[in-house]
PASEBA-1860 file (N, C-alpha, C; in nm, 3 decimals):
! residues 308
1> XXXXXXXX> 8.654/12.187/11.541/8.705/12.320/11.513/8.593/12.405/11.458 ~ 8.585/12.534/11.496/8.481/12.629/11.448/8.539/12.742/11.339 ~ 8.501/12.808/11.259/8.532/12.902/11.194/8.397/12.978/11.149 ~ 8.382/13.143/11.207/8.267/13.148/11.174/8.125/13.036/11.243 ~ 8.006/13.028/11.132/7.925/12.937/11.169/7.956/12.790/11.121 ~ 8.073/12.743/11.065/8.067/12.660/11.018/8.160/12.540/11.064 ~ 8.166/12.414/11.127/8.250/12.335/11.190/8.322/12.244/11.112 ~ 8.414/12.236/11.147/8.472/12.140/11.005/8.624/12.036/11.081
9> XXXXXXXX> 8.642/11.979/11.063/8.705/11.870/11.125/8.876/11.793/11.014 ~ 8.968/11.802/11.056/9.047/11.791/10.954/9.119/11.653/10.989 ~ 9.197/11.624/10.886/9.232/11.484/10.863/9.317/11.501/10.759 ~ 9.430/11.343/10.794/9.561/11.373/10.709/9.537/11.200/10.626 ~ 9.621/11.177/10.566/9.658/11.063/10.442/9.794/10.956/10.470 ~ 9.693/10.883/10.545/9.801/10.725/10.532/9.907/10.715/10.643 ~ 10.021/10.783/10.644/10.133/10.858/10.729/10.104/10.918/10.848 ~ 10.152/10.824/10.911/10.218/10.944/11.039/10.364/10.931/11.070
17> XXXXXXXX> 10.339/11.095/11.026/10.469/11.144/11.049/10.545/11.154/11.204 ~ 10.465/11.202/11.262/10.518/11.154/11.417/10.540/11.046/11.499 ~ 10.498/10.931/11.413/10.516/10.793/11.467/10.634/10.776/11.361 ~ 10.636/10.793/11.230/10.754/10.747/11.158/10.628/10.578/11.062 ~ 10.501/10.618/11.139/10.475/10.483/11.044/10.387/10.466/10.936 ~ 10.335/10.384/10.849/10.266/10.451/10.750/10.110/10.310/10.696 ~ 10.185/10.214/10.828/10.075/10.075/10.746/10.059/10.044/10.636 ~ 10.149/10.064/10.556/10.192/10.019/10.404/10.263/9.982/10.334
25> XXXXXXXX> 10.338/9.855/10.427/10.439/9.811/10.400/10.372/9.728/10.248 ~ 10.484/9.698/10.166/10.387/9.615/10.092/10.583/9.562/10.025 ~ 10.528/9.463/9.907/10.680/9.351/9.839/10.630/9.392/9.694 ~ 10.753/9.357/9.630/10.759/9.310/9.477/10.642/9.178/9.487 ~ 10.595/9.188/9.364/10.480/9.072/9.344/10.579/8.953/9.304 ~ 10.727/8.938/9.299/10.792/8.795/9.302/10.811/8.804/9.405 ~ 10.832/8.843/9.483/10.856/8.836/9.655/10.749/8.790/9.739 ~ 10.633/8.804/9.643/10.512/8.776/9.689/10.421/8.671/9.788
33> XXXXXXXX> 10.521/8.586/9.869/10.484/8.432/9.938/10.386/8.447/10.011 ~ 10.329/8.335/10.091/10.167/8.360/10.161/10.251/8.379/10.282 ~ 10.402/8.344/10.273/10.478/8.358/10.425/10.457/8.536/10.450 ~ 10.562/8.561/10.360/10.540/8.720/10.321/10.468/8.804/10.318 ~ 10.354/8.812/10.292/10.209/8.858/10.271/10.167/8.822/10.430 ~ 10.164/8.721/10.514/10.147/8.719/10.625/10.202/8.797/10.714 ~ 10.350/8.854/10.721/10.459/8.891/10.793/10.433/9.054/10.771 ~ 10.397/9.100/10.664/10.344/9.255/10.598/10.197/9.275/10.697
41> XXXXXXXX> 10.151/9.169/10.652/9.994/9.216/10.737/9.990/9.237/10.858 ~ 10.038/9.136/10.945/10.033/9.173/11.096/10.078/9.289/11.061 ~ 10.218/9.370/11.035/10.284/9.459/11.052/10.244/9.580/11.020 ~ 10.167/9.562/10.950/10.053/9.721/10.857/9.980/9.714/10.987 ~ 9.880/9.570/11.033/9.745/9.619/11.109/9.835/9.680/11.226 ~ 9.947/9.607/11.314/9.993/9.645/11.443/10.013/9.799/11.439 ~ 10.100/9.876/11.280/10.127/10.004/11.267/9.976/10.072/11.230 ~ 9.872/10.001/11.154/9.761/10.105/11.160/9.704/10.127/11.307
49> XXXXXXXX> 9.733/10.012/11.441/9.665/10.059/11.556/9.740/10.177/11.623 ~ 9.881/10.172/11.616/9.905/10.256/11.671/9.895/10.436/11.596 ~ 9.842/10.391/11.476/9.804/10.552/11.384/9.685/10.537/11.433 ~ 9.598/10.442/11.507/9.453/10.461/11.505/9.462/10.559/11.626 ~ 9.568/10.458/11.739/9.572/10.537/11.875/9.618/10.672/11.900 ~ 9.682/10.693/11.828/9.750/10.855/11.779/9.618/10.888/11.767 ~ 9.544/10.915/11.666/9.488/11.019/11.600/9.371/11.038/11.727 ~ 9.351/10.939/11.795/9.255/10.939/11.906/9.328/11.007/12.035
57> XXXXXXXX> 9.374/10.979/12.088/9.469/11.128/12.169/9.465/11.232/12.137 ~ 9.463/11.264/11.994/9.490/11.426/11.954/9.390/11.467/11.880 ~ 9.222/11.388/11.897/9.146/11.429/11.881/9.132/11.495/11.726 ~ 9.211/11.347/11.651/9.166/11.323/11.478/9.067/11.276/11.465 ~ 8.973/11.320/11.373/8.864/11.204/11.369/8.831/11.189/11.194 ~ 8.972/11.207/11.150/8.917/11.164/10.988/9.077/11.147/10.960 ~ 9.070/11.002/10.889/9.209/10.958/10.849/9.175/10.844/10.738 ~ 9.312/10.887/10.646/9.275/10.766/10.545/9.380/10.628/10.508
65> XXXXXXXX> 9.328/10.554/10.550/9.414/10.394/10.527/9.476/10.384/10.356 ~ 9.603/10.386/10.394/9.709/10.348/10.316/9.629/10.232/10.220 ~ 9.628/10.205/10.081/9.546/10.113/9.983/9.615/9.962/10.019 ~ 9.768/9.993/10.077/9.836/9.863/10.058/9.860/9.854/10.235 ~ 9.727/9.828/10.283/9.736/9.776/10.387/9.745/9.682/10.368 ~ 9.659/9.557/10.307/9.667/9.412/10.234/9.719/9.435/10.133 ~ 9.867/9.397/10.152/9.930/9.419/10.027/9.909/9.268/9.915 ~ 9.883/9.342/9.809/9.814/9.305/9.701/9.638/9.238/9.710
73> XXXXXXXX> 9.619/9.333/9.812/9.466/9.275/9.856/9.386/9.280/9.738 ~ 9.383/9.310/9.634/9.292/9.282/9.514/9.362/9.162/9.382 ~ 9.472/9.124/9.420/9.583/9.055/9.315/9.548/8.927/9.338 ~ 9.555/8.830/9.242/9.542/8.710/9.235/9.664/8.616/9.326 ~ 9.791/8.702/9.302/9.883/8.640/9.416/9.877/8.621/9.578 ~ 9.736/8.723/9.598/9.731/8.705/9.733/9.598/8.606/9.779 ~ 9.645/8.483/9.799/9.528/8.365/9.838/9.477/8.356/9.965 ~ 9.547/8.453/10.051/9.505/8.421/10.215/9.393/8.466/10.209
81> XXXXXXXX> 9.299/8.413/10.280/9.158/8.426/10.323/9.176/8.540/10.500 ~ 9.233/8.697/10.441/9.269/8.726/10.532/9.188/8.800/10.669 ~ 9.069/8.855/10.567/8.927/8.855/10.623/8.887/8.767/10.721 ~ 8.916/8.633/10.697/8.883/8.583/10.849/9.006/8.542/10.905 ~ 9.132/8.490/10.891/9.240/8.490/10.985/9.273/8.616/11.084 ~ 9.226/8.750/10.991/9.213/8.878/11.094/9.124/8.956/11.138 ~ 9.021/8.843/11.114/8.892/8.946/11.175/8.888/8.984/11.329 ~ 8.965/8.897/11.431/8.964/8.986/11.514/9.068/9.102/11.541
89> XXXXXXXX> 9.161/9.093/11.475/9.236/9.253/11.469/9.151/9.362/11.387 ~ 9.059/9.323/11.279/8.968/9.435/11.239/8.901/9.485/11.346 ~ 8.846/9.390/11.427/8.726/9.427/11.551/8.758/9.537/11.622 ~ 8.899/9.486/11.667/9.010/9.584/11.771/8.998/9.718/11.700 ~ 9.082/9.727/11.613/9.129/9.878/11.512/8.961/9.930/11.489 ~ 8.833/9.877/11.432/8.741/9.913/11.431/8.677/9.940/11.535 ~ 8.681/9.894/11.652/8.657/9.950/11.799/8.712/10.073/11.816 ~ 8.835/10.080/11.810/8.922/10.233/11.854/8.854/10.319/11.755
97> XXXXXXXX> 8.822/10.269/11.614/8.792/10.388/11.552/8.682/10.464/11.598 ~ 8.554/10.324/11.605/8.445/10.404/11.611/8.385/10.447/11.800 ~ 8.505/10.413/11.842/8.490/10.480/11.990/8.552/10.617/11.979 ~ 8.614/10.690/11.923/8.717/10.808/11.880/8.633/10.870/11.740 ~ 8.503/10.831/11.699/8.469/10.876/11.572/8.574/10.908/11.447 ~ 8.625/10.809/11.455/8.713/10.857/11.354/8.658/10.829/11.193 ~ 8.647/10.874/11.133/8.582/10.872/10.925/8.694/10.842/10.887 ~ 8.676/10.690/10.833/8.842/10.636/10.757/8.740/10.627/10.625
105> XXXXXXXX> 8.863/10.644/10.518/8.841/10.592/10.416/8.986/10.542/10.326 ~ 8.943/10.503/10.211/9.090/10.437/10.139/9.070/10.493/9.994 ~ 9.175/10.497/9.959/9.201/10.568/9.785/9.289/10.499/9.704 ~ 9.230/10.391/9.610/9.354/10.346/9.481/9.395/10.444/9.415 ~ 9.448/10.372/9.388/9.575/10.492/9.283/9.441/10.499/9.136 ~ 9.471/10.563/9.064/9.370/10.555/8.921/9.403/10.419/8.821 ~ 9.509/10.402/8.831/9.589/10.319/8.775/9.565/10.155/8.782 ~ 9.449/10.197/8.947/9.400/10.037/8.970/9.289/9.997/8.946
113> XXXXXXXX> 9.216/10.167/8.968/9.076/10.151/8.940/9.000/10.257/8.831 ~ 8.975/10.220/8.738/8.926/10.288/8.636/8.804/10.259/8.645 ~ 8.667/10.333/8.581/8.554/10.306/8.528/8.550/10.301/8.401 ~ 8.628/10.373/8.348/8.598/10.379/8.171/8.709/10.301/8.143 ~ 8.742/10.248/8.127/8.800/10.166/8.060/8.770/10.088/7.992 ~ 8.773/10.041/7.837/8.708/9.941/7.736/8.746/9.823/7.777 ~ 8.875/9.815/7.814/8.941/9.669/7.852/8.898/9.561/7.985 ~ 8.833/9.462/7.959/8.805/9.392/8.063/8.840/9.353/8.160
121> XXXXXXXX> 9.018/9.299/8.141/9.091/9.358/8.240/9.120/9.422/8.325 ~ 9.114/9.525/8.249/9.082/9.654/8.388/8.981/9.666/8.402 ~ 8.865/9.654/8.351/8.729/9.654/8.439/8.726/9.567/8.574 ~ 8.787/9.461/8.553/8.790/9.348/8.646/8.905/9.360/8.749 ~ 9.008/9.399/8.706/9.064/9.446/8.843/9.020/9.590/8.923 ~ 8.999/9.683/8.835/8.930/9.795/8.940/8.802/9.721/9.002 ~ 8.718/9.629/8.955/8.606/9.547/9.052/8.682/9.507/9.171 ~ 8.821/9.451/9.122/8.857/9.373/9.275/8.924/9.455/9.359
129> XXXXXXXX> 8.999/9.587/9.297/8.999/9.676/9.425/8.913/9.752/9.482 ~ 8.779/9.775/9.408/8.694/9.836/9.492/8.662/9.774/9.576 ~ 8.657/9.588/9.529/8.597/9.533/9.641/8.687/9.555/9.813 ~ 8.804/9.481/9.775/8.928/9.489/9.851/8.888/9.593/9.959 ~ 8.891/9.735/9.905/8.872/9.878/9.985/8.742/9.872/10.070 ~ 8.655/9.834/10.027/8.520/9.838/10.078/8.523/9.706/10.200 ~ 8.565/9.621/10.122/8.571/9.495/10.244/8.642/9.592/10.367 ~ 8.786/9.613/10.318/8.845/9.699/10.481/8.757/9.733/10.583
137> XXXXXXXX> 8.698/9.865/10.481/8.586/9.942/10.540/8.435/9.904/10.617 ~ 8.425/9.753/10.517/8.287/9.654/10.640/8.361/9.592/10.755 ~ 8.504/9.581/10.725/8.557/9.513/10.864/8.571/9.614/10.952 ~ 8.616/9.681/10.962/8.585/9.795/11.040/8.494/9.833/11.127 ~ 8.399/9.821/11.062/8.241/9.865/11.089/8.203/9.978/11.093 ~ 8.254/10.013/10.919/8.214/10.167/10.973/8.149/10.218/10.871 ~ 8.029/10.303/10.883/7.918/10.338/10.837/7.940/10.404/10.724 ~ 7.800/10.405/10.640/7.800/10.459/10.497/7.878/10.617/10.469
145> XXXXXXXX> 7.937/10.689/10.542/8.022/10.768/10.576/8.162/10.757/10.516 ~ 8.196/10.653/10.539/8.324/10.593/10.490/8.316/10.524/10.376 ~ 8.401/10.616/10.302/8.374/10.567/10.144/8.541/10.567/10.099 ~ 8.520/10.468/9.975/8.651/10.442/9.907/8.643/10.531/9.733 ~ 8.696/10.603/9.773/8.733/10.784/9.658/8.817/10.749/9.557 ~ 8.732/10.755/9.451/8.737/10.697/9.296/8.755/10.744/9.196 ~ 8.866/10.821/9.122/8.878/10.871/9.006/8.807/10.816/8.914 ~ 8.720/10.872/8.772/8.702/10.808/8.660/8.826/10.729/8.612
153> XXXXXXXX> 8.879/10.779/8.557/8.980/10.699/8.445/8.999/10.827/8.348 ~ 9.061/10.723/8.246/9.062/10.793/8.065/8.946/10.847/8.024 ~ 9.000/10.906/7.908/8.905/10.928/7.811/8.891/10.894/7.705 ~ 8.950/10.787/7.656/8.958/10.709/7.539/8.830/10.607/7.525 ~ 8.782/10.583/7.421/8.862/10.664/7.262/8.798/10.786/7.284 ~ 8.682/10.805/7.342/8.611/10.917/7.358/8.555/10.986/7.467 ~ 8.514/11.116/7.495/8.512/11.155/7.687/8.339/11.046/7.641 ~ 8.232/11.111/7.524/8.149/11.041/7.574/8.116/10.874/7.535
161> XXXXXXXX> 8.210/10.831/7.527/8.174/10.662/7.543/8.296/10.667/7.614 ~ 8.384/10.709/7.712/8.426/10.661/7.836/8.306/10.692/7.921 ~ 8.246/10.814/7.951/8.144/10.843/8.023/8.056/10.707/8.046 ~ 7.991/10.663/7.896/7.901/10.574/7.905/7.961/10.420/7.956 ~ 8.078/10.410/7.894/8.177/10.307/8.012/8.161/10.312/8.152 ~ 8.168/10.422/8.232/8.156/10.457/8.358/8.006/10.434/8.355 ~ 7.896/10.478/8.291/7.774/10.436/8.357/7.719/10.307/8.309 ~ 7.791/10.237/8.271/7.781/10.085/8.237/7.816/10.007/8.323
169> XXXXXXXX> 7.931/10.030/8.384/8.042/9.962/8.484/7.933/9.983/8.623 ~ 7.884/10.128/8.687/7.833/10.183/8.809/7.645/10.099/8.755 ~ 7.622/10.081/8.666/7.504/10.005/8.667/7.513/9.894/8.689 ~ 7.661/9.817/8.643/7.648/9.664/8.664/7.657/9.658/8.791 ~ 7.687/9.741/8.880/7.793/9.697/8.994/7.706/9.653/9.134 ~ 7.743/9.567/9.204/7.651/9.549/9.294/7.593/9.659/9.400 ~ 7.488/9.661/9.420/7.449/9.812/9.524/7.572/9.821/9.653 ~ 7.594/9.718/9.703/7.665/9.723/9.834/7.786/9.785/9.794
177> XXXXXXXX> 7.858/9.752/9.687/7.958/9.797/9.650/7.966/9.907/9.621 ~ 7.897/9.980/9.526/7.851/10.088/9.491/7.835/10.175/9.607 ~ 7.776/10.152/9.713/7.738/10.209/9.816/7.826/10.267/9.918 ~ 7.982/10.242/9.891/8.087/10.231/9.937/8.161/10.367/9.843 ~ 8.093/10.400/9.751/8.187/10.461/9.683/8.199/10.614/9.636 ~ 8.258/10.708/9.692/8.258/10.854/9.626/8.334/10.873/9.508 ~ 8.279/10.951/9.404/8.361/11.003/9.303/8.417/11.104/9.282 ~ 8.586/11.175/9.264/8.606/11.271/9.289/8.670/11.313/9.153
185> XXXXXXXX> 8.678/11.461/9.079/8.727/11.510/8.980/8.842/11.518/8.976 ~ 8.934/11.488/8.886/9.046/11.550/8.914/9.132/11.671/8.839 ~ 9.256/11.670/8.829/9.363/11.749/8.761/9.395/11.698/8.640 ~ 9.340/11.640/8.534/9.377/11.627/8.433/9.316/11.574/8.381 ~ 9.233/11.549/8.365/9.095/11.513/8.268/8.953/11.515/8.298 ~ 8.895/11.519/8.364/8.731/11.486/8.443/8.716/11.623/8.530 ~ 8.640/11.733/8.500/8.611/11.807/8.556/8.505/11.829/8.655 ~ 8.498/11.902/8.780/8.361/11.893/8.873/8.263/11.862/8.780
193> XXXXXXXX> 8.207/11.978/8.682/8.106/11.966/8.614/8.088/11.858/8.559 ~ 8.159/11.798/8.483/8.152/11.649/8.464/8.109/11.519/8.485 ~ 8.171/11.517/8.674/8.176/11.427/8.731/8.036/11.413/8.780 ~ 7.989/11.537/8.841/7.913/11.540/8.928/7.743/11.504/8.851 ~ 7.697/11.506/8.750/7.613/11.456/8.708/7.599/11.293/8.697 ~ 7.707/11.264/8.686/7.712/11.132/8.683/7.727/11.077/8.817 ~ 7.748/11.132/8.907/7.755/11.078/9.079/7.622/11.085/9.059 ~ 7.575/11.233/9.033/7.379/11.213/9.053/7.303/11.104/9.002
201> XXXXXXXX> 7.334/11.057/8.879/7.303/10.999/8.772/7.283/10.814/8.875 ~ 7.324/10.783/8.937/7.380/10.685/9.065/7.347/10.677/9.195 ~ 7.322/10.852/9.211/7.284/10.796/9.386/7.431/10.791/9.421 ~ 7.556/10.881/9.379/7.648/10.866/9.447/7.712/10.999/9.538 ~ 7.776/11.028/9.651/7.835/11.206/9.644/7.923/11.202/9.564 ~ 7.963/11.287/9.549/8.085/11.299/9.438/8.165/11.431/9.554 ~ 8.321/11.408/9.540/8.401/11.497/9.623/8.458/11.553/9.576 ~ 8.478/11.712/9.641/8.494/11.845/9.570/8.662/11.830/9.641
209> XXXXXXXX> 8.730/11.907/9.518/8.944/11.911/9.577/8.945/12.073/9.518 ~ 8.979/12.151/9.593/9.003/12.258/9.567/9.121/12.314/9.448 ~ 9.209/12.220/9.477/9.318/12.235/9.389/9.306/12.181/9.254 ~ 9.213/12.074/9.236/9.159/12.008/9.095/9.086/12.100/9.049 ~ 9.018/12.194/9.131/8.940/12.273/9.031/9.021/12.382/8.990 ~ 9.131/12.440/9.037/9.212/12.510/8.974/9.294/12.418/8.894 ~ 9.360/12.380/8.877/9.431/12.290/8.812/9.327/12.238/8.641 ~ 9.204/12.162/8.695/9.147/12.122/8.556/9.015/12.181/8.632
217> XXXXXXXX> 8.980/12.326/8.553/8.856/12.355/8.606/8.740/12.360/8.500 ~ 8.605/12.376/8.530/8.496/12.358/8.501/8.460/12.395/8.380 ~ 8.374/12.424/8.268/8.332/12.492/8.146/8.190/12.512/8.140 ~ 8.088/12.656/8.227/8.194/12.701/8.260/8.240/12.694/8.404 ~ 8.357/12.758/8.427/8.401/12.756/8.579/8.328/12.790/8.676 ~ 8.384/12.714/8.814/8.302/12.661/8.888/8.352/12.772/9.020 ~ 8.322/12.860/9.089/8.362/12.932/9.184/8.400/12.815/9.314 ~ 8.492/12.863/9.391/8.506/12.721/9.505/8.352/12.746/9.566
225> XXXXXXXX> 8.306/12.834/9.653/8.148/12.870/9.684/8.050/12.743/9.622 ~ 8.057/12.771/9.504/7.984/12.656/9.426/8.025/12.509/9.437 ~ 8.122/12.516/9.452/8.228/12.380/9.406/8.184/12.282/9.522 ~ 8.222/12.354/9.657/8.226/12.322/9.785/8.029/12.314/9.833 ~ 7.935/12.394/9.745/7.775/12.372/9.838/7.704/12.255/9.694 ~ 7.748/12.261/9.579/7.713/12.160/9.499/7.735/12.020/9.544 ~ 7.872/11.989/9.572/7.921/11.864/9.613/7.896/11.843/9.791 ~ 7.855/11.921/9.878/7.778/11.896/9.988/7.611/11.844/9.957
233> XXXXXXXX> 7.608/11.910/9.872/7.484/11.870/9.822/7.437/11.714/9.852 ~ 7.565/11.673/9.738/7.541/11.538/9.675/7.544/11.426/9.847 ~ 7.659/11.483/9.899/7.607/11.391/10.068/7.512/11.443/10.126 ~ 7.466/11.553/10.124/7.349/11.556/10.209/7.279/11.474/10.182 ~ 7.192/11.468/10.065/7.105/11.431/10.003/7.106/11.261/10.004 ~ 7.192/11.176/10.078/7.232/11.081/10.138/7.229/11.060/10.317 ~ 7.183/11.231/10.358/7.222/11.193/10.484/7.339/11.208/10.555 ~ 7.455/11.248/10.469/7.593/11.206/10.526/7.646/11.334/10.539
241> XXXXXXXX> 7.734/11.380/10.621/7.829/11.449/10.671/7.895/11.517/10.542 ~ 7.918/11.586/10.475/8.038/11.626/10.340/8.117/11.616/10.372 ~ 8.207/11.570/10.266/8.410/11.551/10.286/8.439/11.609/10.127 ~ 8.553/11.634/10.173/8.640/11.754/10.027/8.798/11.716/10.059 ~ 8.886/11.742/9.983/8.949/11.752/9.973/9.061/11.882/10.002 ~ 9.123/11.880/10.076/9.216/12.075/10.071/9.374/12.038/10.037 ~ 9.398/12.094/9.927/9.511/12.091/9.910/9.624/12.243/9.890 ~ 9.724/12.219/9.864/9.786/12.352/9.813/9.862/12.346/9.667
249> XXXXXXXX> 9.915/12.426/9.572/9.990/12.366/9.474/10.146/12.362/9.540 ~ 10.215/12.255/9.487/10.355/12.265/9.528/10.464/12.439/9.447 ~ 10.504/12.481/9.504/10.594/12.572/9.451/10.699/12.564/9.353 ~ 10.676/12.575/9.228/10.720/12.494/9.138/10.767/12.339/9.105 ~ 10.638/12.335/9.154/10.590/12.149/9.093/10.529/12.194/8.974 ~ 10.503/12.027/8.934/10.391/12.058/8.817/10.295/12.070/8.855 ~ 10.174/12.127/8.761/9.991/12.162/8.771/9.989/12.052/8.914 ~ 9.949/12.057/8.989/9.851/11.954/9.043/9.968/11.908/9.210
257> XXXXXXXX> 10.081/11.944/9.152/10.167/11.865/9.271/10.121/11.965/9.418 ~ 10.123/11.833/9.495/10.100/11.876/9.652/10.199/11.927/9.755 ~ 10.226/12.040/9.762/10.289/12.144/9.849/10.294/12.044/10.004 ~ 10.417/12.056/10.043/10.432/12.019/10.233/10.339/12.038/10.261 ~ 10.304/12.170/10.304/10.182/12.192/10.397/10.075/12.278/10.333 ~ 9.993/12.318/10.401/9.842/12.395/10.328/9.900/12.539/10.353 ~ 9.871/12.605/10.223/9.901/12.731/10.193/9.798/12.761/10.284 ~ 9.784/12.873/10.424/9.674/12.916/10.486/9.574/13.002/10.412
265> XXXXXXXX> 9.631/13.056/10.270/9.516/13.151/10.190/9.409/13.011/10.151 ~ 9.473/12.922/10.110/9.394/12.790/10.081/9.269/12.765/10.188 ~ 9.345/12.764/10.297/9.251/12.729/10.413/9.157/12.837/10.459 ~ 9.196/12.913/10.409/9.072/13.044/10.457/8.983/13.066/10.389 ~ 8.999/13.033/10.254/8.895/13.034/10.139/8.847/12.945/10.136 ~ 8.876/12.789/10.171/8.800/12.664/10.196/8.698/12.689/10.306 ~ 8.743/12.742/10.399/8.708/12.752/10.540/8.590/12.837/10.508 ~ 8.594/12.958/10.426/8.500/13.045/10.403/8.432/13.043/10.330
273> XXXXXXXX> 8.411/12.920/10.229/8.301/12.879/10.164/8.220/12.783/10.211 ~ 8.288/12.710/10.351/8.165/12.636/10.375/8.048/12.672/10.395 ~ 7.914/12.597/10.350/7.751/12.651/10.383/7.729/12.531/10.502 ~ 7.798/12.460/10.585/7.748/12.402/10.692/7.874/12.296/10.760 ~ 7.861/12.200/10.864/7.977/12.108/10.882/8.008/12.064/10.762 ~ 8.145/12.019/10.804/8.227/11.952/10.700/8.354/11.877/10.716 ~ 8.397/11.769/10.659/8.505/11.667/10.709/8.625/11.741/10.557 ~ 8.751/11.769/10.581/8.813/11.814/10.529/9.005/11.706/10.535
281> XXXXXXXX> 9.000/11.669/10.445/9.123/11.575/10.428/9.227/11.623/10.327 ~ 9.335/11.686/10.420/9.425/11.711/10.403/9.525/11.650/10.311 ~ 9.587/11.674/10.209/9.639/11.650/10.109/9.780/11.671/10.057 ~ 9.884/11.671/10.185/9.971/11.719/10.181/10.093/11.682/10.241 ~ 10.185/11.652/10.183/10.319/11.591/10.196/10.379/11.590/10.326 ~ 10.330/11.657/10.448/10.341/11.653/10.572/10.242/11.609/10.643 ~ 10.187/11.525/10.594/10.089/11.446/10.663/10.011/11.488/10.815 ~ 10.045/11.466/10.887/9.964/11.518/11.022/10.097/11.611/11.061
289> XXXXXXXX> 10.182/11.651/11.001/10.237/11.791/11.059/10.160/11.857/11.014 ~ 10.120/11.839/10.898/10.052/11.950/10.800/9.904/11.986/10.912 ~ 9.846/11.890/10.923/9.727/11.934/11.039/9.734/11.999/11.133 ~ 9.852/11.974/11.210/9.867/12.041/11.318/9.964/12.180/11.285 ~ 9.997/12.188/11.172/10.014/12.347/11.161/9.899/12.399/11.098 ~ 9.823/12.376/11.039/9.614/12.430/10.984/9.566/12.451/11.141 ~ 9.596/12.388/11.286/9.489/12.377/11.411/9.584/12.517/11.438 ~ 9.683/12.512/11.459/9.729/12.654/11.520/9.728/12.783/11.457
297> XXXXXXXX> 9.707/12.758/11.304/9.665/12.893/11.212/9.542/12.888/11.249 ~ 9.455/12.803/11.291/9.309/12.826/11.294/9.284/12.887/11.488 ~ 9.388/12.893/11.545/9.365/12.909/11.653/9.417/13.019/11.652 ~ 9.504/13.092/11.597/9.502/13.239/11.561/9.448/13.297/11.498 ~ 9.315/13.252/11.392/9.238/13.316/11.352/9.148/13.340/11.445 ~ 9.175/13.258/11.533/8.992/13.264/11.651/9.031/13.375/11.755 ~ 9.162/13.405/11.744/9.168/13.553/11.874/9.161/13.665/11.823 ~ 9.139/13.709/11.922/9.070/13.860/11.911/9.176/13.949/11.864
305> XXXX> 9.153/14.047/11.749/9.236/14.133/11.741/9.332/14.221/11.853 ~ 9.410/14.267/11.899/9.469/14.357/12.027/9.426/14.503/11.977 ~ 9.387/14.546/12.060/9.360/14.649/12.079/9.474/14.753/12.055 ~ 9.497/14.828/11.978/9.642/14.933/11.990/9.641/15.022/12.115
END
């Protein structure tokens, strides 16, 4: 898609809505059997091929895998060695992708993966879902492009010794892993300004959400202009393609809630701050309806006024 000089490529979250499927089936952790966990997996990978094959027909090329494709793929309850019982269904789904260019990536909830966190515990399970996410993403085979998008955490007891938590945790961490990973600001505690020194601080991009910066913005504030060529920055400077986030606010939701579809003032001001390509992932409760109503507002922006 073109706008202006700038190309930008859109993409929806987990769901498809036009298939009805979502590759995320997942159980209660007492329900949890290796029978069970077997019977979920085929059934996620069979429903992620046919979201793979969708998005390749209609000429998607950025989509993001549901976290509970392997359901409880970072949990101690899950013992299957599923990495190799399904490595050749990765091959398959990773074939379609990267014949269709498609940019997958995956997103825990915050809840799984923290950096600051004092507790070892959670240090150690956000280790095993980053790993989890990133493994997906080497089965796949898909290039340093595809990253698994990482909230900080808390701020307890303090923003700066959570900070230094976070650059304790991103120093221990193995490069490969690390290498897998974008950091993005959010709506309620961790601001662009924030974040983004500490992505630098790493060698990491860090990803810009339009709606986080209204929602919890900068000190001082961060114009989207800025928001959107700072955090391109951080992938260039890697080599890589930029990805952002576009969202809308819901209409009386709370701060931060995600609206059905993209407010088009949203999309025009995203659209009009880009300074070059850009991968743009849609954030919004209509999943690939939501895209395909952004391609036809964008295809009425591209005609020509009528003449009176």
């Amino acid at each position: 898609m073109q706008e202006g000089l700038s190309t930008y490529r859109l993409g929806y979250v987990a769901n498809c809505l036009s298939l009805g499927l979502g590759a995320s089936h997942t159980c209660r952790l007492a329900s949890a059997t290796p029978q069970r966990l077997e019977e979920l997996i085929e059934l996620n990978l069979s429903e992620l091929e046919q979201i793979l094959l969708f998005n390749e027909a209609r000429g998607i090329e950025l989509f993001r895998i549901g976290s509970s494709l392997i359901p409880f793929g970072s949990h101690p309850v899950n013992t299957l060695p599923w990495w190799k019982t399904r490595a050749r269904d990765f091959d398959r789904l990773g074939h379609i992708a990267r014949r269709s260019r498609q940019r997958l990536s995956l997103h825990p909830s915050p809840a799984a993966a923290s950096l600051t966190s004092v507790h070892q515990r959670v240090r150690d399970a956000a280790i095993a879902e980053l790993r989890y996410g990133a493994r997906v993403l080497d089965l796949l085979g898909q290039g340093p492009e595809a990253r698994v998008v990482l909230h900080l955490g808390g701020a307890a007891p303090s923003r700066p010794e959570a900070l230094d938590n976070a650059r304790h945790m991103l120093d221990a961490m193995p490069e490969e892993l690390r290498n897998r990973l974008v950091i993005e600001h959010d709506d309620k505690i961790w601001s662009a300004r924030e974040v983004a020194p500490l992505a630098r601080e790493h060698g990491l991009p860090w990803l810009a959400d339009n709606l986080h910066n209204a929602i919890e913005p900068s000190t001082p504030e961060m114009p989207l202009e800025e928001l959107l060529r700072e955090s391109a920055a951080s992938w260039r400077a890697l080599d890589l393609r930029p990805k952002f986030h576009l969202a809308s606010q819901k209409p009386e939701g709370r701060p931060g809630a995600h609206a059905d579809r993209i407010d088009p003032a949203d999309f025009r001001a995203v659209v009009a701050a880009l300074d070059g390509p850009a991968d743009l992932m849609l954030e919004a409760k209509d999943k690939d309806l939501a895209l395909f109503a952004l391609r036809q507002e964008a295809a009425a922006l591209s005609q020509p006024t009528p003449t009176p």
